[in-house]
N, C-alpha and C positions, 0 to 999 in steps of 0.2 A: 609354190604358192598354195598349192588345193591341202601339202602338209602342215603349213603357217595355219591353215583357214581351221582344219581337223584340231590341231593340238590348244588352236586357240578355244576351241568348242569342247573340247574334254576338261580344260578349266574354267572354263564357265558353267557347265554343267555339274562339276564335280563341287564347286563353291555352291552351287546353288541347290544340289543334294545333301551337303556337308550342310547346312545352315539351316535348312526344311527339318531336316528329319532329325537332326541337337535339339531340337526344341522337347520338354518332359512334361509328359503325362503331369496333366492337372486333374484330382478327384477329390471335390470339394464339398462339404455340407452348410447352408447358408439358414439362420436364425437365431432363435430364442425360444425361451419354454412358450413360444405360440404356435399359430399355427403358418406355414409357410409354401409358397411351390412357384415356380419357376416356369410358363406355360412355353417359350416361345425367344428364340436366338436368331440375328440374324447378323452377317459385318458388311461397316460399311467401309465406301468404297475409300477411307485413309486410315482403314485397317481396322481400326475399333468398332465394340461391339456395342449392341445392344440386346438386351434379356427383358422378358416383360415377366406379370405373375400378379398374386396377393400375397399380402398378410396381415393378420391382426394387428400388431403393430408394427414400426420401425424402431427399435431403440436397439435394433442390432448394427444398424449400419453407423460406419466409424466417424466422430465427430469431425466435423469441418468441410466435409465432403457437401459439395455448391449444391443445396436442394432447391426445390420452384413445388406449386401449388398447381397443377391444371384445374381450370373452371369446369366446373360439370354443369353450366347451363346448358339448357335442352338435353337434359341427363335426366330420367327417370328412375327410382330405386328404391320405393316409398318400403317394399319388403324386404329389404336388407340385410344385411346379417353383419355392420358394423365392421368392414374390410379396408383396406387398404388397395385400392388399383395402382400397379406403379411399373415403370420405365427402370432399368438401371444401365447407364451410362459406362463399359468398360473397356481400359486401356487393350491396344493391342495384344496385350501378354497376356491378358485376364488378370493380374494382378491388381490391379487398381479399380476404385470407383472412380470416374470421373464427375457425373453428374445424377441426379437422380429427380425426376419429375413421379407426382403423384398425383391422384385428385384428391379430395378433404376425403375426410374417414368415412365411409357408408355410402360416397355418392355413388361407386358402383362395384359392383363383387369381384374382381378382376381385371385385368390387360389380356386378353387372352392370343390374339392375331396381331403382329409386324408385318406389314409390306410395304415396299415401291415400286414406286410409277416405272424407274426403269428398266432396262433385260439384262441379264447377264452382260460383265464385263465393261455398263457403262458406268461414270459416274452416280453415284448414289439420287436419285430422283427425289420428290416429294415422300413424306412418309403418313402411314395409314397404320390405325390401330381398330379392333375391335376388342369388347370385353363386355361379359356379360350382366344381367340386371336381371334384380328377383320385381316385378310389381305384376299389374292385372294387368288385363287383354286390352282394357281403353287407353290406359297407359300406354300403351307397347314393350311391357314388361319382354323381356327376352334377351337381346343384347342390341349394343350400338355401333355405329360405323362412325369415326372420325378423322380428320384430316389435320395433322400436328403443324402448326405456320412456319417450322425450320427444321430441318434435316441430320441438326447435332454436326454436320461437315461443315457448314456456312454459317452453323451460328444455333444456338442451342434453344429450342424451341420454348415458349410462355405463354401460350395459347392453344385452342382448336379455332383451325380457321372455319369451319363447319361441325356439324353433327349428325345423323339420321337414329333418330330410334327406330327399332325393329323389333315389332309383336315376332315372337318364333318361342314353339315348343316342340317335342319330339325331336329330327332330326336336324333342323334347322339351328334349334336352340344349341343340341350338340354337337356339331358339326361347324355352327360357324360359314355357311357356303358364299364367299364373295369374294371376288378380287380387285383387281387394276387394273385397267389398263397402260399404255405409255401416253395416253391423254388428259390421264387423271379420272376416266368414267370410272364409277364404281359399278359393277353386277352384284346383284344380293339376291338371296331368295329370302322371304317374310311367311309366315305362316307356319301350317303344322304338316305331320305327315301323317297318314296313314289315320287321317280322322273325317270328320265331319264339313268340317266350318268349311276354310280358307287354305291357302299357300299360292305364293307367286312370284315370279319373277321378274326383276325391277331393274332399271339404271338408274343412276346417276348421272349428269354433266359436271361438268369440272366444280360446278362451285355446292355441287352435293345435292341439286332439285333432282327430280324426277323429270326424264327427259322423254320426247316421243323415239322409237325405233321403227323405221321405216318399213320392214317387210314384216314384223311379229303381226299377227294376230290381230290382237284382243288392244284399242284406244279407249281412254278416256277424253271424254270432251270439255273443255272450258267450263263451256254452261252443266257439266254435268251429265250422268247416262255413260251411256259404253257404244263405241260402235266397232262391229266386229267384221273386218277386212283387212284385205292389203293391197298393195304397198298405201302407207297414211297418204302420201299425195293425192290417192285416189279418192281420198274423203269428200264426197259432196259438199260440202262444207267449206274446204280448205284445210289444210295440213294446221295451218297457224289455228285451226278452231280445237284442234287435239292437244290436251295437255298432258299425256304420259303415255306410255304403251306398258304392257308385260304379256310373260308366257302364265297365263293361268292355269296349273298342277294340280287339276282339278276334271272328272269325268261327268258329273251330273250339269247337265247344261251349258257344256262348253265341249268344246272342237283344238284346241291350241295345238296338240300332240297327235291329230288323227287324219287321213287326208281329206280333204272336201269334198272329190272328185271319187267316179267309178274309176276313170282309168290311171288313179294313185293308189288306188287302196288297192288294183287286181296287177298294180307292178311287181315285177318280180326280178331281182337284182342279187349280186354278188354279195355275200355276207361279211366279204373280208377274211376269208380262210377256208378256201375251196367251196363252202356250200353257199345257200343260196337262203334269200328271207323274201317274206313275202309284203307289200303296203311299202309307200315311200315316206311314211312316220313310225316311229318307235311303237303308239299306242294302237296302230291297227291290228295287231296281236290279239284284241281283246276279243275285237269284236266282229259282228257279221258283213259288214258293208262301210261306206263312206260315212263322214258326218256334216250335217249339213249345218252350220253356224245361226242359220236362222230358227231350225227345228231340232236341236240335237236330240238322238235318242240314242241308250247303250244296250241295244242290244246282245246277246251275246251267243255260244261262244264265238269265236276266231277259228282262223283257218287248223290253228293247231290243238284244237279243243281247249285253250284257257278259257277263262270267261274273269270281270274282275270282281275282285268280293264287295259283295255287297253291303258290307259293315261300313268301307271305306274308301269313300268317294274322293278323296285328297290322295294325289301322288308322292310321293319321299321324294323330296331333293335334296341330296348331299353335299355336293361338288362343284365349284365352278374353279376355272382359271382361264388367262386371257393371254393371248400370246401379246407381248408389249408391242413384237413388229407391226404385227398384221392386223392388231385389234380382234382377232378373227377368236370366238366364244365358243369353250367347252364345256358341258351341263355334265352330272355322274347323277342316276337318280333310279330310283325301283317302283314297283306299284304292286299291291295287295292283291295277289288273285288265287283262281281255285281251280286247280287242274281238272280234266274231262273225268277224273274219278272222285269228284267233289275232295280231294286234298288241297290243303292252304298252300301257297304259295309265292314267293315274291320273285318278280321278271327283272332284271338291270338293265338298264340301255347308258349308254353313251351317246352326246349328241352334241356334232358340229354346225357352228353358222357361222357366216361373215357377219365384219362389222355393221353390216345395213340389217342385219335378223334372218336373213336368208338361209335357208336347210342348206348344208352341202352333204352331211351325210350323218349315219348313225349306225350304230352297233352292241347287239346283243351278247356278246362274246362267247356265244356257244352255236352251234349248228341248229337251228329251230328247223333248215333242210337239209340233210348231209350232202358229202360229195356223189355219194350213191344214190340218190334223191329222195332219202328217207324222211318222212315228216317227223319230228320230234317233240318231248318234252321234256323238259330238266326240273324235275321234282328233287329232294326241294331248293331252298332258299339260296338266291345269288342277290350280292349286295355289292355298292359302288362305296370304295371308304376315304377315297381322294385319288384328285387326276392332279398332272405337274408336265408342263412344258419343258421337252430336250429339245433345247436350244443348240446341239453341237452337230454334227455333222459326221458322228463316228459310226453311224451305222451309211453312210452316203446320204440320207435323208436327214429332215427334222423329225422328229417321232414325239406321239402325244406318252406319256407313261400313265398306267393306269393301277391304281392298286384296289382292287376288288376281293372280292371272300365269298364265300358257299358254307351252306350248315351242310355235311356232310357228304357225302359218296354219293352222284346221280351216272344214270347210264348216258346221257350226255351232260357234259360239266365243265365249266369255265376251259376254254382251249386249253391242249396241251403242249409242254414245251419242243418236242419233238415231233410235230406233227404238222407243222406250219406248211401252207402252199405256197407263199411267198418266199419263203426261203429254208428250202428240202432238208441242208443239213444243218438246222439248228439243234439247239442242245440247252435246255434250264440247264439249273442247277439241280431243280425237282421238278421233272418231266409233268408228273400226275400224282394224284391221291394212291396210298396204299395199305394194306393194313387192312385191319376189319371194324376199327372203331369208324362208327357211324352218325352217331348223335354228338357233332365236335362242329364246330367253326374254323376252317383257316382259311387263309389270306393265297391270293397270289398277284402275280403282278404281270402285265404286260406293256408291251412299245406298238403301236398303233402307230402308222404313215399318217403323217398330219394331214398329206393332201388329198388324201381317200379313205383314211380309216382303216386300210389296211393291216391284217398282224403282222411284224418281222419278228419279234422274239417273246416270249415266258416263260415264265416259271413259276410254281407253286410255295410257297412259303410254310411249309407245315413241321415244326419240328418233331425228332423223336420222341414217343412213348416213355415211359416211364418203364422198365422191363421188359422191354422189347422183343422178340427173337428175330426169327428172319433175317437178320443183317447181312447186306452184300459186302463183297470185298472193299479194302480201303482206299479210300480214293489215290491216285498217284501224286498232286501238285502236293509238294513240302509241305505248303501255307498251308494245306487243310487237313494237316497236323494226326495224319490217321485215320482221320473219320469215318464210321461206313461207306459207301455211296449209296444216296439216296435212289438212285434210278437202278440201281441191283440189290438183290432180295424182293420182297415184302412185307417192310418192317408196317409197327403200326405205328401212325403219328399222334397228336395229340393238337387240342385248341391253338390256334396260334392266330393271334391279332395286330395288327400294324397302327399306329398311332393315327386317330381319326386327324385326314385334310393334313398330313406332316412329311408327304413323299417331298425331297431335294435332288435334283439332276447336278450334276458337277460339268465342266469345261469339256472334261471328255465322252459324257453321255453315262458316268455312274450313277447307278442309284444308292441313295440313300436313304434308311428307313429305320426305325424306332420300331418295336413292337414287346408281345407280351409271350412267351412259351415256357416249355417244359423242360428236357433234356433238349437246351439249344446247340447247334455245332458251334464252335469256334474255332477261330483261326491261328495256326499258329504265333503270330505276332500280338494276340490280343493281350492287352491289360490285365482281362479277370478270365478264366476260363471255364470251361462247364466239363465235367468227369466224363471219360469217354464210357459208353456201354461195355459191359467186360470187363471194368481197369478194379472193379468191387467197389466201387460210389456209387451212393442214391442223388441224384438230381433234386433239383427245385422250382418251383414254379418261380420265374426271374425275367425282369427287364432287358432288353440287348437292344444293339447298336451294329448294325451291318452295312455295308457297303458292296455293293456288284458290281462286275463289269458290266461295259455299257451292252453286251450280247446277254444280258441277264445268265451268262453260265457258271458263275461261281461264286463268291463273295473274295475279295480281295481283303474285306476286313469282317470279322465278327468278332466282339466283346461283349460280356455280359456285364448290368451294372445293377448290383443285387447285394443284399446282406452275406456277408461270409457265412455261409451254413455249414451243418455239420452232415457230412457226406455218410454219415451212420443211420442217421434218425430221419434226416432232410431237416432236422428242424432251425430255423435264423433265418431263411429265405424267404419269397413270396412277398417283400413289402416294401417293393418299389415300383414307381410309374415314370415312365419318360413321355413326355410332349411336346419335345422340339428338336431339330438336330440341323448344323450348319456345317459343310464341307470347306474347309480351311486349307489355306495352299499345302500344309504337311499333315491334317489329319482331321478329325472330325471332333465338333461340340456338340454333345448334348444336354439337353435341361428337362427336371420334374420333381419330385421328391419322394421322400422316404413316408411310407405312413406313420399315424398312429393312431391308436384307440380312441374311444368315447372319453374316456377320462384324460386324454392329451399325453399315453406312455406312447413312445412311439415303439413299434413292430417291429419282430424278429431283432436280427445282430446289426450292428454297425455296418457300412462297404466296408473297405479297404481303401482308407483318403490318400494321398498324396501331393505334397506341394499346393499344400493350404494356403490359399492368400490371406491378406492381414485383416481383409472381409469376411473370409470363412471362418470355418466352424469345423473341428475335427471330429465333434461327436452328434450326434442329432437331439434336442432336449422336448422335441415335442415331432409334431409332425414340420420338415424338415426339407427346404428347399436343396436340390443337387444338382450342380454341373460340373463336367467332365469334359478335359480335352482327352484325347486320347491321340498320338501322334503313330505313324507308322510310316517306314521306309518308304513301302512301294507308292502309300496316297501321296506323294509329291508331287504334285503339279505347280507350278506357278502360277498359270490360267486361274486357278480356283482363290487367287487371292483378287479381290473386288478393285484394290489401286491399280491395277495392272488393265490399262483399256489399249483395246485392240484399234482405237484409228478409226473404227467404221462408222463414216456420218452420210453415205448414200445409198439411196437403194438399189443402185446396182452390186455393191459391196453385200446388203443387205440380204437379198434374194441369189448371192452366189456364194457356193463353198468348196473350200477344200476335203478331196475326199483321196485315197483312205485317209480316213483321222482316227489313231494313230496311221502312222506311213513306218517303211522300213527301209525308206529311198528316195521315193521318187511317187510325187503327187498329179491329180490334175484338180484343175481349176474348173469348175461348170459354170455356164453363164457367159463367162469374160474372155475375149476375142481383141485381136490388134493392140498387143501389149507393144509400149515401148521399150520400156527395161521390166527386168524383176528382179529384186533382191534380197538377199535372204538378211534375217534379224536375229536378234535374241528377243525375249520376252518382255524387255523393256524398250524395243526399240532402236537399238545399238546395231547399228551396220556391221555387217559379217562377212560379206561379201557379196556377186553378181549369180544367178543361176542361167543355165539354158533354157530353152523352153521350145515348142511346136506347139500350130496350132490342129485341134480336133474338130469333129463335130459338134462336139460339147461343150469345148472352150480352148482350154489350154492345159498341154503335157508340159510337167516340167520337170528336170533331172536336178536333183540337190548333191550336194558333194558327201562324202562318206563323212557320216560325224555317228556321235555317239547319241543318246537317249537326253532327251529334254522337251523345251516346252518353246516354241516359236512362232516367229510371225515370215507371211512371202508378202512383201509388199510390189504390188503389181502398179507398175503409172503408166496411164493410156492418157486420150485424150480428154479424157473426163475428169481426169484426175487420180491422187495415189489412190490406192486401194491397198488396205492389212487383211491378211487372213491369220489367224491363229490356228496353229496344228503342232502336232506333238510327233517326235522320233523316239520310236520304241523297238 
């Protein structure tokens, strides 16, 4: 029987690798001599996609294809620039338009943000677009939040069932910081950064007002005025007399970030990676003492000699995302300050609440106290450039993903990837900064424990120099096709940028990421590749497309999507941008465009297209919208395609997971206790067979029968009812 059960499992799996990975590389150019770009992919959950974007006009797309008009009432755009904001509606292949919604020409400069209300793996929820607007500050020139009245699954959308305009410039403007939750609330941040005025942060209730939030700060009243406490129930007044709440991102005359109290501001607490910080708010950093919301004053410095500049009284908020389960809110955001040697400098924090606005926790991602209990500071500049919920359960936990960046080399500096207290033998892919270039920007990335903030894993995002020397030996995995390794030698690196607010987590806790570099690594399996140091090519400045495992130690995929240059000169490169990318059950989409000049030639060489749809465009005649699938072997997951739902509609299913994910045998279950039966699935559900099981401390041990590599479900039935876990054998 346990052989029937194996052999039946090697041909399910092996159809369902055969069939993932036949799928071919699509690399497509989309327009007309106008101008075009592609901001933003997502699929939904009966496989079809959707692209948002601008352009001048439409007379590229293929006649007969179903088009609709969105209203752009309560749409501001009085300074315009004559655009096209548009939807494109595509078949599961990418081959086809299906539908295409727009607004009238000018009503606003773009589509730039797609989301839904729901999490990973369920059906497709409500859908939410932003896209930006040129007007003035009474207007609320900046960009909009809308709520589309159908889903394209159930029925293809002819309306906004709401709208919110949003005054934002500086970061706000570009950045875009707002999500969803699974309620349908919106979080937005309005305002500017690192200025004068204003910036703050807002809800929405379902139907798009501004709602009050129970433990924030800073209430507005009915009648008008502010009253500054918490929890709103406590309002002398009545809760019902408060008409909005927010966090105001703001230091002169406000408290929202700092703590009220003596004995919060002299707490001292675990940093999340062996050292320690000081204050139970992000913004007590700055300054000397508490802040009292009735009399604020900003003193300065802080316990670690910052102090904050004085130019700019408005904080930068970047980032928000919302986990759909738990409603529970993550902020990414910096603030303007000047170190104890009067140097400028920007601080990042990260910052956790529950649904009610309640602090659970926050983090600097550097030692501000070391393990040794050194006081520090990290001259210069650290920056939040998008946060993204891992929703899977492959490192045992949930984990917050973070993609942040630093302007060059500090003597303490964004965590390293082999240095973690939580978990000793980790390993990035790029440990640390190396090299002697100094005056540079790159990216890295970490996994933060949703429930504490805690680090489990990073790594650095920096690629190679341009002429490098130093190079360590070549790394051993096939996939990475040669390459130095980053964590031996001390090569130099160069700028390296990740696509603002564009981090995507897959099924299995992969990151996925867009960005911008120099001499990028690639992976053996990639589409387009980048000249290795040594081989006698020059690099170019170029677009890529990467993919990590969920321990952030390698990339599983990197491809570049860039003009074919000429490895002599360097010259064809440098003139593309990517700002979306969706993880598909056999590989990855990305969308952006090609440039082009003031006079409309577009820049550098051609890509290299492939398997043009009857939509695209093989050549670019102006500035010139691009998306790309790019399919590979090992991204096969099933999980990662959006029809495929796992079952889970309680919250015991909910708040419990299978761990290890991947497994190599044999799982347990945490949470779930007094099973009746358990049975093992394929990924759609299809009965495989019975498992054994025990039970733990923690829930349940359970032994799976010897099969091979795929993508599965343990459906567990207690008294409560079934229970599906989704977990993968590797």
């Amino acid at each position: 029987m346990l052989m029937l059960r194996t052999c039946f499992f090697c041909l399910v799996s092996l159809l369902l690798t055969r069939s993932a990975s036949a799928q071919q590389a699509i690399v497509t150019y989309a327009g007309n001599s106008g101008n075009e770009t592609f901001y933003d992919v997502v699929q939904l959950s009966d496989q079809t996609f959707l692209v948002c974007g601008y352009a001048t006009d439409l007379n590229w797309l293929p006649v007969g294809v179903p088009t609709a008009v969105l209203p752009a009432t309560g749409i501001n755009n009085g300074l315009g620039t004559s655009k096209y904001g548009y939807l494109l509606h595509l078949s599961s292949d990418l081959s086809q338009i299906l539908h295409v919604l727009h607004f009238p020409q000018g009503a606003v400069e773009d589509i730039r943000f797609i989301k839904t209300s729901n999490a990973p793996g369920e059906p497709t929820g409500n859908l939410y677009i932003s896209g930006n607007t040129l007007d003035t500050e009474p207007n609320d020139g900046g960009y909009f939040i809308a709520k589309l009245d159908n889903n394209f699954v159930n029925g293809v959308p002819t309306t906004l069932s709401w709208v919110r305009r949003v005054w934002a410039e500086g970061y706000p403007k570009d950045y875009h910081p707002w999500d969803v939750n699974g309620n349908g609330e919106i979080y937005y941040i309005l305002g500017q950064s690192h200025a004068y005025d204003w910036a703050a942060i807002y809800c929405l209730d379902a139907s798009g007002e501004r709602k009050v939030v129970e433990n924030w700060r800073t209430h507005w009243k009915v009648a008008g005025g502010e009253w500054k406490g918490f929890p709103a129930s406590a309002y002398p007044g009545g809760r019902d007399s408060l008409a909005y709440s927010g966090i105001v991102l703001k230091a002169w005359g406000r408290c929202d970030l700092r703590s009220w109290t003596q004995n919060d501001y002299d707490l001292t607490e675990p940093d999340g990676n062996g050292g320690w910080k000081k204050g139970r708010w992000p913004l007590d950093v700055l300054y000397d003492g508490p802040c009292d919301p009735n009399n604020p004053v900003t003193n300065s410095p802080g316990y670690t000699g910052y102090s904050l500049e004085s130019c700019c009284p408005v904080y930068g908020g970047s980032s928000i995302v919302v986990d759909r389960r738990s409603g529970d809110l993550y902020i990414g955001m910096n603030m303007k300050s000047v170190g104890p040697t009067g140097s400028p400098d920007f601080e990042p924090a990260v910052i956790a609440m529950d649904p009610s606005g309640a602090l659970r926790w926050w983090s600097r991602l550097y030692h501000e106290i070391t393990p040794a209990g050194d006081t520090m500071v990290s001259i210069p500049d650290q920056y939040i450039d998008g946060l993204a919920i891992d929703y899977s359960t492959a490192s045992g936990v949930n984990t917050l993903v973070v993609d942040a960046r630093c302007h060059g080399n500090n003597t303490e500096n964004l965590w390293e990837g082999n240095v973690i207290a939580a978990n000793p033998s980790a390993q990035g892919f790029q440990n640390n900064f190396t090299g002697t270039n100094g005056n540079i920007h790159i990216s890295w990335l970490g996994k933060l424990r949703l429930s504490d903030g805690v680090l489990l894993h990073s790594t650095y995002v920096a690629e190679y120099a341009e002429g490098t020397g130093a190079l360590g030996a070549p790394l051993a995995d096939p996939n990475l096709d040669g390459w130095p390794n980053p964590n031996s030698g001390w090569p130099d690196v160069n700028t390296t940028r990740l696509a603002k607010n564009n981090l995507k987590v897959t099924a299995a806790g992969w990151v996925c990421v867009t960005g911008l570099g120099r001499r990028t690594i690639t992976t053996a399996n990639a589409y387009q590749k980048m000249v290795k140091p040594g081989n006698g090519g020059l690099s170019c400045w170029n677009s890529f497309i990467r993919v990590y495992k969920n321990d952030l130690s390698a990339p599983l995929y990197s491809s570049l999507i860039v003009g074919q240059w000429d490895t002599l000169t360097q010259q064809g490169g440098g003139n593309t941008e990517l700002f979306g990318i969706f993880k598909t059950e056999g590989g990855v989409v990305g969308v952006g465009r090609q440039q082009a000049d003031g006079s409309g030639v577009p820049l550098g060489n051609d890509i290299p297209v492939t398997q043009v749809p009857s939509w695209g465009q093989s050549t670019p005649a102006g500035e010139a919208a691009i998306l790309v699938f790019y399919p590979a072997g090992n991204l096969v997951n099933p999980l990662d395609n959006p029809g495929v739902t796992t079952g889970v509609a309680d919250a015991l299913s909910k708040s419990a997971f299978v761990y290890p994910n991947p497994t190599t045998g044999m799982v347990s279950i945490s949470g779930v206790w007094a099973a009746q039966s358990i049975k093992l699935m394929d990924h759609t559900g299809r009965l495989l067979g019975s498992c054994n099981w025990s039970e733990t401390g923690n829930g349940l041990r359970v032994t799976l029968p010897e099969v091979v590599e795929g993508a599965y479900l343990l459906s567990v039935k207690s008294a409560s009812g079934e229970h599906r876990f989704p977990f993968i054998i590797k």
